[in-house]
C-alpha positions in Angstrom: 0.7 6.4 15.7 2.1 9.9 16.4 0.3 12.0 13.4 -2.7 9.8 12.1 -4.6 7.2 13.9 -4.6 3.9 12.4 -8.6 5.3 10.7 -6.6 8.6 9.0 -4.2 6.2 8.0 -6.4 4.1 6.0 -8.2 7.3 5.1 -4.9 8.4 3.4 -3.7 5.5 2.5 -6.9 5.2 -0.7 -5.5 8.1 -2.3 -2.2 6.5 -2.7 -1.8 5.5 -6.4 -0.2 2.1 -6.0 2.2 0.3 -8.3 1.3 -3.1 -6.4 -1.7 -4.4 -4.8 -1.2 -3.8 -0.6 -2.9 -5.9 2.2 -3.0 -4.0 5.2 -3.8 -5.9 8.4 -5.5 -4.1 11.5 -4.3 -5.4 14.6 -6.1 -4.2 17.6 -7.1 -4.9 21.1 -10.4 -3.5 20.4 -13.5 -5.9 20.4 -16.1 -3.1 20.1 -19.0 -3.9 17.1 -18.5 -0.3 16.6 -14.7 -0.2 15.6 -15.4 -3.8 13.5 -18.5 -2.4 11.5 -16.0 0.7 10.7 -12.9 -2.1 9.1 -15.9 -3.6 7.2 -16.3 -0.4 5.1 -12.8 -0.1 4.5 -13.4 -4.0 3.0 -11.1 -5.3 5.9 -13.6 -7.6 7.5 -11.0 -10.5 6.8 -8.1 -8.3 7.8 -9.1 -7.0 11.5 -7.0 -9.5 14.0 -8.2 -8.6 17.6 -4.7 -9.3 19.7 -3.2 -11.5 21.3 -2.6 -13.4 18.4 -1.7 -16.8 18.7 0.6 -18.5 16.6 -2.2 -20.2 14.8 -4.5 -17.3 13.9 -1.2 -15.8 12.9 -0.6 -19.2 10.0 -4.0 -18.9 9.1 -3.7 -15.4 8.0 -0.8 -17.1 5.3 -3.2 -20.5 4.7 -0.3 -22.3 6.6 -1.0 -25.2 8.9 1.7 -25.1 12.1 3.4 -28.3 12.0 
C-alpha cells in the first residue's frame, strides 16, 4: 500500500466510527509466527489467509461447500 502498510491500516481503521459491522481479511504471503501473533491482537486470528489461496480455503471463508 502506498501510504500505510496493511498494520497502520488496521491501526487506523479502529478509530473509524462505523455505521455497519466490517470484516477485514489479511491476505498475505507471510508465514512468520511473528506477523500471526500480531493479526491475533487485532482479533483476526480467523481472518489471516496465508496466499495462494485455493478455491477451497477461499468457500470456506463464506461456509460454502464447492460443488
Amino acid at each position: 500500500m502506498p501510504i500505510l502498510d496493511g498494520w497502520q491500516f488496521l491501526d487506523e481503521f479502529l478509530y473509524l466510527k462505523r455505521l455497519k459491522k466490517s470484516i477485514i481479511y489479511i491476505v498475505t504471503s507471510s508465514e512468520n509466527p511473528i506477523d500471526m501473533e500480531k493479526a491475533n491482537q487485532y482479533n483476526m486470528e480467523k481472518n489471516y489467509i496465508v496466499k495462494p489461496i485455493s478455491v477451497k480455503k477461499l468457500l470456506s471463508l463464506f461456509d460454502l461447500d464447492e460443488t
